[in-house]
C-alpha positions as CSV (number, residue, x, y, z in Angstrom):
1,X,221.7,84.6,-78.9
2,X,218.7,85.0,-76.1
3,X,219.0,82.6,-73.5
4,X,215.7,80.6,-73.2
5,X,212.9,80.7,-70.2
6,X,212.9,77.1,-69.7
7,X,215.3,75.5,-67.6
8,X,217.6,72.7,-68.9
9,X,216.6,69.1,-68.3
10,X,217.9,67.8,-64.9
11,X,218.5,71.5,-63.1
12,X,215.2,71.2,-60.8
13,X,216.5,67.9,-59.3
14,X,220.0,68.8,-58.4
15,X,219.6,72.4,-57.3
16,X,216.6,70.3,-54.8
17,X,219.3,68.3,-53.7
18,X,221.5,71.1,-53.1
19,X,219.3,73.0,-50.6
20,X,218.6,69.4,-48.9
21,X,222.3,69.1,-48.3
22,X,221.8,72.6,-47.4
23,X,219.8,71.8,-44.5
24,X,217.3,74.5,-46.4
25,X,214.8,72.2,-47.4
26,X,213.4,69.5,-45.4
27,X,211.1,67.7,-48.1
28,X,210.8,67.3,-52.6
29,X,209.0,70.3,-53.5
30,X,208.5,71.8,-56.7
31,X,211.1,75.1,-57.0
32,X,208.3,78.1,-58.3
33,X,209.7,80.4,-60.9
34,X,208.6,83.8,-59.9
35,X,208.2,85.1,-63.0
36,X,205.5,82.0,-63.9
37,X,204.0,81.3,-60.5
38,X,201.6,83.9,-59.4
39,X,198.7,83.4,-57.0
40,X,195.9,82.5,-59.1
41,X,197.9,81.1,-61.6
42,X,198.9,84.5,-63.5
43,X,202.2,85.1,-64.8
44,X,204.2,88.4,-64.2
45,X,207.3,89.8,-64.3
46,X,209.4,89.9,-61.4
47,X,210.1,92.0,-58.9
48,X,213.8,91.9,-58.1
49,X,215.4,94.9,-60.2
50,X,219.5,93.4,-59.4
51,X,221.5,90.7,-58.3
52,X,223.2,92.6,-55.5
53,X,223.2,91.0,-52.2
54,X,220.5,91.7,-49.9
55,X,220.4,91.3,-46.4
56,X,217.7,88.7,-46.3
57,X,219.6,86.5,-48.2
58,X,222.8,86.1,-45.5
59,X,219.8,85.9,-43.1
60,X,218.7,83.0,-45.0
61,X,222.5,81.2,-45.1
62,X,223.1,82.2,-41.4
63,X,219.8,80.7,-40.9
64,X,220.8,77.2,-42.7
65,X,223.6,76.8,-40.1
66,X,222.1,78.3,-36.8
67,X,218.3,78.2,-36.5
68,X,217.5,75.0,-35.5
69,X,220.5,74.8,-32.9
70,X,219.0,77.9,-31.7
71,X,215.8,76.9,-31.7
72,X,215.3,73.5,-31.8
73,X,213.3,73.2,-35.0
74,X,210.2,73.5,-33.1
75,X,207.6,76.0,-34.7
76,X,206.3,78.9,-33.1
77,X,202.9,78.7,-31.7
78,X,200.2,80.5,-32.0
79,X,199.1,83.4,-30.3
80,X,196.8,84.0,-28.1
81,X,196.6,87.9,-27.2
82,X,195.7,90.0,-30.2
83,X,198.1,92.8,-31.4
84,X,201.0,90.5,-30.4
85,X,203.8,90.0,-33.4
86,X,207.2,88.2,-34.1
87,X,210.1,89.4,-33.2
88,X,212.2,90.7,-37.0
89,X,215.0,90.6,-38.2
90,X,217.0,94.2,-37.4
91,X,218.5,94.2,-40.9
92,X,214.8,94.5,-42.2
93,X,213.3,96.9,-39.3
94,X,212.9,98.1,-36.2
95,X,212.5,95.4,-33.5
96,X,209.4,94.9,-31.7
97,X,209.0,93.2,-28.5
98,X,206.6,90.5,-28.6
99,X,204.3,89.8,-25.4
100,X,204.5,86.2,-25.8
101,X,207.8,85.4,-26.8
102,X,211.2,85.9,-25.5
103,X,214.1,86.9,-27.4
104,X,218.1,87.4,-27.5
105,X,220.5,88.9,-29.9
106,X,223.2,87.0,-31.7
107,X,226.1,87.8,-33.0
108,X,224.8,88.8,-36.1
109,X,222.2,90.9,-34.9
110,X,218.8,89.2,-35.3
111,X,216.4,88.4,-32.6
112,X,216.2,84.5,-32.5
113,X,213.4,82.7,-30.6
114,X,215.1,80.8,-27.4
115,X,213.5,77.8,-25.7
116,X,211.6,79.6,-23.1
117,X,208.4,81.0,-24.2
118,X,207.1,85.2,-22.8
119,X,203.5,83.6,-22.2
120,X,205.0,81.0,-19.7
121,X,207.0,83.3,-18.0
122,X,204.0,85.7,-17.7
123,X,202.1,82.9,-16.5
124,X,204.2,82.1,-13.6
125,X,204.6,85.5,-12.9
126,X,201.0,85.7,-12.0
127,X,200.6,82.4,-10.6
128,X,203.8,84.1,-7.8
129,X,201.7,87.0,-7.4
130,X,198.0,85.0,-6.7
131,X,197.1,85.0,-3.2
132,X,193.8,82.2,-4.1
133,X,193.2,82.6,0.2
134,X,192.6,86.3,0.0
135,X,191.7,86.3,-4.0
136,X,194.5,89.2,-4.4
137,X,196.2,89.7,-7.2
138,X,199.6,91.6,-6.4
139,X,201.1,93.6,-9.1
140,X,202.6,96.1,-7.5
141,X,206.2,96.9,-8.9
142,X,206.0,95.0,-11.4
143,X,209.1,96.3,-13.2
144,X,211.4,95.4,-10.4
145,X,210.8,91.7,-11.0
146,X,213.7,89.7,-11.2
147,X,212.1,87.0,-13.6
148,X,210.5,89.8,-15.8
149,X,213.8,91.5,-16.5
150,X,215.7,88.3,-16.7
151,X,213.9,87.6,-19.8
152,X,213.3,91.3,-21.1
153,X,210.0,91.7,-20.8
154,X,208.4,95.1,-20.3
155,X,205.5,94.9,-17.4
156,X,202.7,97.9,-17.9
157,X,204.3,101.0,-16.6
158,X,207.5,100.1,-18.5
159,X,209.3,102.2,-21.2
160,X,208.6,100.5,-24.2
161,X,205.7,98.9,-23.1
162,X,201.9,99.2,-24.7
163,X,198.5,97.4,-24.3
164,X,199.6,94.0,-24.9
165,X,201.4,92.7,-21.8
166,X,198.9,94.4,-19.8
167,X,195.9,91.9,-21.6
168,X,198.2,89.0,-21.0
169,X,198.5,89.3,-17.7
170,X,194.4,90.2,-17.3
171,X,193.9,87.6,-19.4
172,X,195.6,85.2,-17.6
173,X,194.5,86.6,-14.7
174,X,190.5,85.9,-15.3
175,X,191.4,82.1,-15.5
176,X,192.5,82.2,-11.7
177,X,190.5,80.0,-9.4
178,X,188.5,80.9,-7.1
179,X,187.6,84.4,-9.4
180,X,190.2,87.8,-8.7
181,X,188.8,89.7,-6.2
182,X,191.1,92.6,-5.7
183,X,194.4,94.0,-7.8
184,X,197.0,95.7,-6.8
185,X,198.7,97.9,-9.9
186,X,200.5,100.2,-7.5
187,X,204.3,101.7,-7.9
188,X,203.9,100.5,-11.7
189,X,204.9,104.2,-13.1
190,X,201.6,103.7,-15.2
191,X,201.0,107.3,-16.9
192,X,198.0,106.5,-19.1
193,X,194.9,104.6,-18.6
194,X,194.9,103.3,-22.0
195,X,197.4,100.4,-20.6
196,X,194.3,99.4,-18.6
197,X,191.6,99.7,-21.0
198,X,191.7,96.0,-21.1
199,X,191.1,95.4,-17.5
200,X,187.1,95.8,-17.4
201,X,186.8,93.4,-20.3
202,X,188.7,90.6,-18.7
203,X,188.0,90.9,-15.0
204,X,184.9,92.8,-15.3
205,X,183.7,91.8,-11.1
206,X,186.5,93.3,-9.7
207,X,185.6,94.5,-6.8
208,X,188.8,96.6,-5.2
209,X,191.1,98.0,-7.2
210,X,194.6,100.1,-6.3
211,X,196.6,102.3,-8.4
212,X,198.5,104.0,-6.0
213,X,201.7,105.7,-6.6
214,X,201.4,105.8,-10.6
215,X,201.7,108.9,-12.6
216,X,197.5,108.9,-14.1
217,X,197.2,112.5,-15.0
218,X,194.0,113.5,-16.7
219,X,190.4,112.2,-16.0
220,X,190.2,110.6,-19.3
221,X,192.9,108.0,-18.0
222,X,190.2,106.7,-15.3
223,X,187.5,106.9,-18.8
224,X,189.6,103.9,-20.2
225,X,188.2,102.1,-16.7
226,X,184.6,103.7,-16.8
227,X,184.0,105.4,-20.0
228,X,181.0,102.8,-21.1
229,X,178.0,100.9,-19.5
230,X,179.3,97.8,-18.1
231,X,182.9,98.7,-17.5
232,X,183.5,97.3,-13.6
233,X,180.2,97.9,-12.9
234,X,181.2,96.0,-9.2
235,X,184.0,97.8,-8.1
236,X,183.4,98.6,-4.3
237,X,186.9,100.2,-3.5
238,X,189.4,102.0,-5.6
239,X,192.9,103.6,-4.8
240,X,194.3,106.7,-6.3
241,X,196.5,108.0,-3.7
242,X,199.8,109.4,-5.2
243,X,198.4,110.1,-8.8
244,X,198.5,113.6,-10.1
245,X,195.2,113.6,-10.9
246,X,193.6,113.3,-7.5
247,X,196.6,115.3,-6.0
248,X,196.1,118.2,-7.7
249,X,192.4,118.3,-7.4
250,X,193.0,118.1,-3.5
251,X,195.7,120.7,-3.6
252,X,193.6,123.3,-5.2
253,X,190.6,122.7,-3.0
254,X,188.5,120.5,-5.2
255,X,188.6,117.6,-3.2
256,X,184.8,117.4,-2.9
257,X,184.4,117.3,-6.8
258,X,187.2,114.7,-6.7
259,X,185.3,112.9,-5.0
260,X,181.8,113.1,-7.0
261,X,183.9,113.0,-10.3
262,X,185.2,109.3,-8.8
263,X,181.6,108.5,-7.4
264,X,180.0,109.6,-10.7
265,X,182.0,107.2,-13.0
266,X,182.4,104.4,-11.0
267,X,178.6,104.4,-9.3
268,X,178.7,101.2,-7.0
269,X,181.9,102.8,-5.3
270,X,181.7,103.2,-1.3
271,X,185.8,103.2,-0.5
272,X,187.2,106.1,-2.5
273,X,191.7,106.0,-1.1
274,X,190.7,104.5,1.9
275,X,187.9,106.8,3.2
276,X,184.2,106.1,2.3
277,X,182.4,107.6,0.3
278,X,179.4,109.7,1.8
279,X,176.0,108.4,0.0
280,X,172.2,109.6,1.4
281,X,170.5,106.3,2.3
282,X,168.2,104.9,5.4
283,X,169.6,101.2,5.3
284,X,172.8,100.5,7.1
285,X,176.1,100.5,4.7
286,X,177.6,97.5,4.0
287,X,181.1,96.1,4.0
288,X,183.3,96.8,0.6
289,X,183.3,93.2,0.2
290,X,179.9,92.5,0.2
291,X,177.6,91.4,-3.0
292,X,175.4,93.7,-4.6
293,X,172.0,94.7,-3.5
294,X,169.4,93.8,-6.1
295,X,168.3,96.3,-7.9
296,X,165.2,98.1,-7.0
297,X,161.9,98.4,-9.3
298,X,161.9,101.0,-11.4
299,X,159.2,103.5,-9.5
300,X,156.2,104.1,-12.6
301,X,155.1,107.2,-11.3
302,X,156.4,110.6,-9.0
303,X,155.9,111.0,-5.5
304,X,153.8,114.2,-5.8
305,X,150.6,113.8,-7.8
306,X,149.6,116.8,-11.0
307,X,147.1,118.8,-9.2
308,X,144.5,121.0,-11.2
309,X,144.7,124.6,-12.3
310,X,146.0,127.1,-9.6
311,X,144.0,130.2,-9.3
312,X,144.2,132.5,-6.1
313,X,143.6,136.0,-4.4
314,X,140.9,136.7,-8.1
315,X,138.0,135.8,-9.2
316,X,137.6,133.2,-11.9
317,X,135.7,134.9,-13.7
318,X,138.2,138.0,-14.2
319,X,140.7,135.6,-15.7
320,X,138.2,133.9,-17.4
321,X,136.4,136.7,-19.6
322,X,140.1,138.3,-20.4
323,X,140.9,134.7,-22.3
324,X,137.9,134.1,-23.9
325,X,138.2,137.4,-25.5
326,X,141.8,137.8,-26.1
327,X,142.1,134.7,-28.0
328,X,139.9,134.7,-30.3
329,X,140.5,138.7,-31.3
330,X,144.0,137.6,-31.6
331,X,143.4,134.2,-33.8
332,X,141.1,136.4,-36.0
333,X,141.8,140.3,-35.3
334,X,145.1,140.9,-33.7
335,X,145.0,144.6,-34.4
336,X,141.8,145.1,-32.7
337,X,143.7,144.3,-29.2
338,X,145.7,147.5,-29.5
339,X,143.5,148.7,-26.6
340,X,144.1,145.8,-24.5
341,X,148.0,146.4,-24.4
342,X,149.6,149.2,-22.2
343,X,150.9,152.2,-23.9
344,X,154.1,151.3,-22.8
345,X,153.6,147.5,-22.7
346,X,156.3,144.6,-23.8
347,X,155.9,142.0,-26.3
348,X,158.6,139.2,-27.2
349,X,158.1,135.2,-28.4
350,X,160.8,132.9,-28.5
351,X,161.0,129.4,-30.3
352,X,161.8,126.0,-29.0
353,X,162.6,123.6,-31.6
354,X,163.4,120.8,-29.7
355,X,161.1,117.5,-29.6
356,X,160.1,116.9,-26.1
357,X,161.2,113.3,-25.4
358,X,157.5,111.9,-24.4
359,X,156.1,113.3,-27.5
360,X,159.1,111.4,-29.9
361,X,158.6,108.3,-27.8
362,X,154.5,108.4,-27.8
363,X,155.3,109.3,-32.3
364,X,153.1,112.6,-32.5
365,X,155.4,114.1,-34.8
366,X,154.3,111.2,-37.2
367,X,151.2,110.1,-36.8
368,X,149.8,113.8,-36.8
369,X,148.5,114.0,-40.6
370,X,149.9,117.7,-40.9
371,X,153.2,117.8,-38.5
372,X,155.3,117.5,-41.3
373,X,153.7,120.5,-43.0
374,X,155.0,122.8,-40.5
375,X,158.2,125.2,-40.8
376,X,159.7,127.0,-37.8
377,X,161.5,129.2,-40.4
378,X,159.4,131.9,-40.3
379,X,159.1,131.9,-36.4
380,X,162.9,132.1,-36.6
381,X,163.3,134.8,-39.0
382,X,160.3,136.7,-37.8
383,X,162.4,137.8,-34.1
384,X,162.6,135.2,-32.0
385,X,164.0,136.1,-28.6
386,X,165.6,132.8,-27.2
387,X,168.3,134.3,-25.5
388,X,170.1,130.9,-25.6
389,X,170.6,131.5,-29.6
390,X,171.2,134.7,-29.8
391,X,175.1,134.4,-29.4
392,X,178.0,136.4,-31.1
393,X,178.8,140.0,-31.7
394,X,175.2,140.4,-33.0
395,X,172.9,138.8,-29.7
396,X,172.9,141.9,-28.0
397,X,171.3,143.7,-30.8
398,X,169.1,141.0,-31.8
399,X,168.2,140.6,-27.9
400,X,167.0,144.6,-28.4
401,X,165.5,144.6,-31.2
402,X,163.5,141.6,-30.4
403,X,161.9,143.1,-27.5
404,X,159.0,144.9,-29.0
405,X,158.1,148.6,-26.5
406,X,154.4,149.7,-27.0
407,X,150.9,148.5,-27.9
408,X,151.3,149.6,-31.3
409,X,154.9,148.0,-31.6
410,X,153.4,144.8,-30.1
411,X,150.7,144.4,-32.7
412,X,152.9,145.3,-35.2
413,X,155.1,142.6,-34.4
414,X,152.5,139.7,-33.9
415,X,150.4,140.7,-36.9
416,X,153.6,139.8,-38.6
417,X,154.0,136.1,-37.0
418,X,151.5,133.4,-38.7
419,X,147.8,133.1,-37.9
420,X,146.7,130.5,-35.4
421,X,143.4,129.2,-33.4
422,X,143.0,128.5,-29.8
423,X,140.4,126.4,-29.0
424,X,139.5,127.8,-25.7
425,X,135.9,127.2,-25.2
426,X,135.7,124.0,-27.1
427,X,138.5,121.9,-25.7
428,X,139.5,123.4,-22.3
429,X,141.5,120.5,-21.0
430,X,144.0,120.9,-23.7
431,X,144.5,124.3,-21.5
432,X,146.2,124.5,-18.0
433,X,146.1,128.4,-16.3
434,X,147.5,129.6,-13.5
435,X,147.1,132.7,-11.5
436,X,147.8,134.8,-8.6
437,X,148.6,138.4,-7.7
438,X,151.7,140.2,-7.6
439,X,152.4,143.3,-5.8
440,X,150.8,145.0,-2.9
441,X,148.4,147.7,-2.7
442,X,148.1,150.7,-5.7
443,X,151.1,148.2,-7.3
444,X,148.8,145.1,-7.5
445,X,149.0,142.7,-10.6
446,X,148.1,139.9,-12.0
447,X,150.6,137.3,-12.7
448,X,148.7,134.8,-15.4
449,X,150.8,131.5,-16.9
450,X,149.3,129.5,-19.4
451,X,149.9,126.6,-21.4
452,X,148.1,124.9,-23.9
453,X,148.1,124.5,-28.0
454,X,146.9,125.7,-30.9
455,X,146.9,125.2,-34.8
456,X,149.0,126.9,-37.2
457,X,147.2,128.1,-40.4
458,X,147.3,127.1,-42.9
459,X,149.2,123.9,-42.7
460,X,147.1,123.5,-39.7
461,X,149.8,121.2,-37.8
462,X,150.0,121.7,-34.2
463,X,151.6,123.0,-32.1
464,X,152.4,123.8,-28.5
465,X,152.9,126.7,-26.6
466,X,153.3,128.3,-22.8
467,X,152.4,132.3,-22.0
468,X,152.8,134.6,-19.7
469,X,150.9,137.5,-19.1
470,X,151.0,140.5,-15.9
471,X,148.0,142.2,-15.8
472,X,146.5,145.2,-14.5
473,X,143.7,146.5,-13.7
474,X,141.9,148.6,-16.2
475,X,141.9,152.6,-14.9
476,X,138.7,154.6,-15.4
477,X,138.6,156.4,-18.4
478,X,141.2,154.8,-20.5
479,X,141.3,152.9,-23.7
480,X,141.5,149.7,-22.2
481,X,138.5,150.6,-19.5
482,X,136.4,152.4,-22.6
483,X,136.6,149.6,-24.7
484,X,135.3,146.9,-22.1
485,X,138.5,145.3,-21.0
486,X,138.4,145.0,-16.9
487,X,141.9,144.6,-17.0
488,X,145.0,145.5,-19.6
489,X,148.4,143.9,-20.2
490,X,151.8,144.6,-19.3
491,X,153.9,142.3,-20.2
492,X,153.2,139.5,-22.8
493,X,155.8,136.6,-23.1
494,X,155.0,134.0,-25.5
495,X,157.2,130.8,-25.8
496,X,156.3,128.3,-28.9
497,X,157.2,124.4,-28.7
498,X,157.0,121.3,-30.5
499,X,153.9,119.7,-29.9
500,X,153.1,117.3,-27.1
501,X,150.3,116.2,-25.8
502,X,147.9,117.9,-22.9
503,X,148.1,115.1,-20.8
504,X,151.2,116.6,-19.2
505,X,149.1,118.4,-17.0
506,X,146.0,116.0,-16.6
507,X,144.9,116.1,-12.8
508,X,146.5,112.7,-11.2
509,X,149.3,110.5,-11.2
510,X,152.1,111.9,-12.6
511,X,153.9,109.2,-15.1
512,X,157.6,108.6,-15.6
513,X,159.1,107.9,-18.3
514,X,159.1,104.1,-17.9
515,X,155.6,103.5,-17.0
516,X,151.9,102.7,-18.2
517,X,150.5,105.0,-20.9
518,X,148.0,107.3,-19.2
519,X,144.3,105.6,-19.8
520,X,142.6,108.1,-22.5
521,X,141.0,111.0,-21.2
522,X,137.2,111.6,-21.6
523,X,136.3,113.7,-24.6
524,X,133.9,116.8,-24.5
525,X,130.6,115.1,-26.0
526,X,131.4,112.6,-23.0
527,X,131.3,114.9,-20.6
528,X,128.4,116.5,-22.0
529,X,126.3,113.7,-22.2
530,X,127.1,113.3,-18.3
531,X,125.6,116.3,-18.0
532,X,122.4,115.2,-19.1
533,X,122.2,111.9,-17.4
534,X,122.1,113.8,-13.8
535,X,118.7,113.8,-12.7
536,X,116.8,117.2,-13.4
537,X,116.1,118.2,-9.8
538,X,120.2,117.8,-9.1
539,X,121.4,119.7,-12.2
540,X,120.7,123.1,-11.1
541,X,122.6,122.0,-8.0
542,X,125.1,120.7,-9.8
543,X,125.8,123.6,-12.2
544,X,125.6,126.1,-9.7
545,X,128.8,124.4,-7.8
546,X,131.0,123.6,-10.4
547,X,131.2,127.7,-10.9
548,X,134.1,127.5,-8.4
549,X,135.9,125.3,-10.0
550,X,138.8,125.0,-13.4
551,X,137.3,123.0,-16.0
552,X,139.6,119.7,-15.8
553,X,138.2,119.4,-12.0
554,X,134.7,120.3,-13.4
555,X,134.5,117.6,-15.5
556,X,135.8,115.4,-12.9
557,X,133.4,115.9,-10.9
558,X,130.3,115.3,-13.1
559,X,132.0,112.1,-13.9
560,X,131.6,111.3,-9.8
561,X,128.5,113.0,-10.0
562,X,127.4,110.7,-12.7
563,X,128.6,107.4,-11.5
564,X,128.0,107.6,-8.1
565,X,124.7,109.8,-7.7
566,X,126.6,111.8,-5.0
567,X,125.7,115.2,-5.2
568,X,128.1,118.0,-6.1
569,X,129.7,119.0,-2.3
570,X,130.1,115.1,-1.5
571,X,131.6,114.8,-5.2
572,X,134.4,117.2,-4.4
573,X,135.0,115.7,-1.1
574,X,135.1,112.3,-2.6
575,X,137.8,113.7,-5.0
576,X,140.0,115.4,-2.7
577,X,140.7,112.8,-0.2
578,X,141.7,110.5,-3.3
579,X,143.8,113.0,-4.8
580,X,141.1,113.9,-7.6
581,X,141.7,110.0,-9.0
582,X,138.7,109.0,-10.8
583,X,138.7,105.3,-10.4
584,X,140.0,105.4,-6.2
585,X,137.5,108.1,-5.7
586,X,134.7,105.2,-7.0
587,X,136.3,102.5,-5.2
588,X,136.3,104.8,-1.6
589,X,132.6,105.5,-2.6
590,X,131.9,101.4,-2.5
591,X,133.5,101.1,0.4
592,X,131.4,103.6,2.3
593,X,128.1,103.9,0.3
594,X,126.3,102.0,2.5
595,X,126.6,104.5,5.3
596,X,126.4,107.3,3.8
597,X,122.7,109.7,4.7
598,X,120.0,110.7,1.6
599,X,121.7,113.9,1.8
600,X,124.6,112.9,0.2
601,X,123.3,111.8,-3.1
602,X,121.5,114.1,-5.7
């Protein structure tokens, strides 16, 4: 009743030497039953649902009678451009055209493969376009090629045509002998740069380049050409004449940013549409078809050297005695500076969360044992006034209400912010001040800017900070005057940072990024023990001039004073005419010791 699975003795062999006769088989092979053979060797059930005819199988009997006339019975080869495909049948899909192989219809519609291969064809097109004498590369109009259309193939620029036939031909193109020099892609009708994202990877020396006459649109078309590090890092000359891109930058006046836009992404550029390219340099320019220059070595430090604290037009001592008592009252007290403040002073603070990149290089945020305790949370909810965050519908309330009007609204505000502690007196190189007046005649002030850092109880990380005070002087009579303050404040702006280190501001060379650490500073016991090893007739002397001078050049100074024996007014010319350097300060003192009087030592 059910007929069975297996197939009668004898059917293999003749329906084997039917498709032989066929011309559908060239060799014996075992027929596979698709509903046994499976990859794997699982069983399954399969897939075809009907015995209607399909279009594959009068493919498959055209094929038997046509195929190898039309082709030969040569197989395909391989290919070498990625993304390339075969041609399909147009039964089954839409047709694609293939980059490295030619095709033509027959009369019953499918694409067959024809003797002459697209990869040949695009080789000789190049080889007709290679000028080895001049190493140019002509592919200008590419689309009007005799050959090309001949054998339906669809040059970049093209309708129809993608990424593919543009890497053959650069790809073909980097083989050339002696190296491609210059290209020529103009009249091509190219309107993205995607077609020639390609072009960097295989010819990646180029040194001119024309794209004249295309239809490149939007800057990122010339991104596909510059977007990364590396991409034709040697082009000297490049063409964009007849683009709308650079016309419509020139039209509305913007031909100067044209220019740097172009300049910008392609940096070795000097030839920018046949007119060079304005650079600032002292050596003569060279042709656009000269090598590189070397590169130069990376400078290690900046021209100008960090000089010392800046104080002028007041005493030390008036900026001075107003820190070393408004710091710690405000570590310890902060409502007991309520006579210090203006009654109609201003108070705001604004937060910086951002890692400076010298202190994420140098690791400070992790090898600090209490970095990690600290939370900028409650700076940020307590009224921060970085007008940079304070965006929306709501900034220009928060940018009121975070201005605090008053002495007592200024206390009231700070007492609310988390307790800290300055180390003014014990660490005064961690501190940089500067100071000069503002103002002229009853309007006088003081302008005071300060940076320095201090430690956050009671997770007591670190943290970094810059101020800004304008001061006045304290009338007669009032609160500020009563209660011994020579001056009173203003104005009180108080920025607070991610913590980096002091040496940002550490007299001397001035480090870039790239260079030597900065040799470790000299600690406070270390400069007080070079107190003490200056003889005792010399340290009166010595004490009595360093007065006039910041702490950081103080303790510069005792260090001259100590290794040398120079007394303190030769110390302090020794240190000026070496740009307050340490170490060529001693080695100008070796240099001239020998004729310098007794009066110069201590």
């Amino acid at each position: 009743m059910f007929s069975s699975a297996t197939p009668a003795s004898g059917s293999r062999p003749l329906a084997t030497s039917a498709l032989k006769r066929a011309g559908l088989i060239d060799k014996d092979e075992r027929m596979k039953d698709v509903t046994r053979d499976k990859p794997g060797g699982r069983k399954g059930v399969s897939k075809i649902r009907s015995h209607r005819p399909r279009p594959i199988d009068a493919f498959k009997d055209h094929q038997a009678g046509t195929s190898r006339a039309t082709s030969g019975g040569a197989p395909s080869d391989g290919l070498a451009i990625r993304g390339a495909s075969s041609a399909r049948n147009p039964t089954m899909g839409r047709l694609r055209r293939n980059a490295v192989t030619t095709t033509s219809v027959t009369n019953f519609g499918r694409a067959a493969t024809v003797g002459v291969k697209a990869i040949d064809v695009w080789r000789d097109f190049v080889n007709r376009r290679w000028n080895a004498e001049a190493r140019f590369l002509n592919l200008e109009s590419m689309l009007d090629d005799p050959e090309l259309s001949k054998h339906g193939l669809f040059p970049p620029g093209a309708p129809g045509s993608s990424t593919r036939e543009a890497s053959v031909i650069f790809k073909l193109a980097s083989n050339l002998k002696p190296p491609v020099q210059t290209i020529s892609l103009a009249n091509n009708h190219i309107g993205s740069g995607q077609l020639l994202s390609t072009l960097a990877h295989y010819l990646p020396k180029l040194a001119n380049l024309s794209l004249q006459n295309n239809d490149l649109k939007v800057w990122r078309d010339m991104d596909y050409l510059s977007g990364r590090k590396g991409k034709l890092e040697h082009l000297r000359e490049l063409i964009m004449i007849g683009n709308p891109l650079r016309e419509l930058e020139i039209k509305n006046g913007r031909g100067d940013k044209y220019k740097s836009d172009m300049a910008r992404r392609f940096p070795s550029l000097v030839m920018l549409d046949q007119e060079a390219i304005a650079t600032i340099a002292f050596d003569a320019p060279g042709l656009a078809t000269a090598p590189i220059t070397q590169k130069r070595p990376t400078a290690t430090t900046f021209p100008h050297e960090m000089k010392p604290s800046f104080i002028t037009g007041v005493e030390d001592a008036v900026i001075s005695n107003f820190l070393v008592r408004f710091f710690p009252l405000f570590d310890g007290q902060r409502a007991a500076l309520l006579d210090a403040y203006h009654p109609s002073a201003t108070f705001s603070f604004s937060v910086n969360t951002t890692i400076p990149a010298r202190a994420r290089i140098q690791g400070l945020h992790s090898q600090l044992p209490n970095q990690r305790k600290l939370e900028w949370s409650v700076w940020l909810n307590g009224g921060s006034r970085n007008l940079n965050r304070l965006g929306g519908s709501l900034g220009l309330d928060k940018a009121f209400n975070s201005l605090h009007i008053g002495s007592e609204a200024a206390i009231r505000a700070m007492s609310a912010l988390p307790k800290t502690k300055h180390e003014i007196s014990g660490s005064p190189e961690k501190f940089c001040i500067d100071a000069w007046p503002i103002g002229q005649g009853e309007n006088l002030k003081l302008f005071v800017s300060l940076h320095g850092q201090f430690i956050e109880e009671p997770s007591e990380g670190i943290r970094s900070f810059d101020r800004a005070f304008i001061l006045a002087p304290a009338p007669p009579g009032s609160r500020a005057k009563l209660n011994g303050w020579d001056v009173m404040i203003l104005s009180d702006q108080w920025c607070i940072r991610s913590y980096s280190s002091h040496e940002a501001w550490r007299p001397g060379p001035m480090r870039v990024q790239a260079g030597e650490p900065l040799p470790p500073k000299e600690t406070a016991q270390q400069l007080s023990a070079l107190t003490t090893s200056v003889p005792p007739q010399g340290q009166a002397q010595l004490q009595e001039a360093l007065t006039t001078f910041s702490e950081p050049q103080r303790g510069l100074i005792m260090q001259i004073c100590q290794r040398t024996g120079l007394n303190a007014r030769f110390a302090v010319e020794c240190l000026e005419n070496n740009a307050w350097n340490v170490d060529r300060a001693i080695a100008n003192f070796e240099q001239v010791k020998g004729a310098l009087s007794r009066d110069a030592f201590l």
